[in-house]
Structures are given as structure tokens and as C-alpha cells.
N, C-alpha and C positions, 0 to 999 in steps of 0.2 A: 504494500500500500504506500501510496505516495505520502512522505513527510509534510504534514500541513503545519502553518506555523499559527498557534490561539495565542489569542490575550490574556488569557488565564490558563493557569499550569492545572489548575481544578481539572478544566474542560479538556483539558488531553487526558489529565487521567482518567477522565470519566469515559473517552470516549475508547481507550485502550483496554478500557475494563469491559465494555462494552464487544469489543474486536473479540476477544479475548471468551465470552460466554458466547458468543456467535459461532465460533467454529468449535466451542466445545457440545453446543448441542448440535451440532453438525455432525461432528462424532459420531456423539450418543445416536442421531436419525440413521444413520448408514447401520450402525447395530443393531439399531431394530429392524432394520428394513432386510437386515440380513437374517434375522432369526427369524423372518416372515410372521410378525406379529400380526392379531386381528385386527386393525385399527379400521374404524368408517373411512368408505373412499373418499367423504367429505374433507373428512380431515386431511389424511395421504396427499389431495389437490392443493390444500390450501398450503401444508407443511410444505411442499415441493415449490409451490408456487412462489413462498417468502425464503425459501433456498437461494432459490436462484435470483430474487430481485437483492437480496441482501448480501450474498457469499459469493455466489458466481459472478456477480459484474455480468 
């Protein structure tokens, strides 16, 4: 990710904290996805959907 430069040191660490739960529940969704849990297809879209707008670029 491109180095952005804040006004406040708060706001980068909030937004690194942030970086940082993102791809750990990233993680965690590929593990499930691999033990083939039951989850609604509703969910599955929407989980996928905010994958890719927020992690994949």
C-alpha cells in the first residue's frame, strides 16, 4: 500500500490497525471457505463482495 502522509499520527495508526484486521479476517474467510462451511449464499455475496472492494483493489 502506498505510504500516505496524515496530520495526525492517531489516524495512521488507526488506519494500520485497521489494514491490519482486514486481511486478518481475510485469513480467517479463505479458512472457512476452505472447510466448506454452511454459510447463506446471502452472506458468501456480500462477504466476497466487500473482499474485493476493500482487499483486492
Amino acid at each position: 500500500m502506498d505510504e500516505l502522509v496524515y496530520k495526525y499520527n492517531g489516524a495512521k495508526a488507526l488506519v494500520a490497525l485497521h489494514e491490519i484486521h482486514l486481511r486478518s479476517f481475510y485469513k480467517t474467510w479463505q479458512e472457512a471457505k476452505k472447510l466448506e462451511l454452511n454459510f447463506p449464499k446471502p452472506l458468501i455475496l456480500i462477504i466476497n463482495l466487500w473482499i474485493h472492494y476493500y482487499i483486492i483493489f
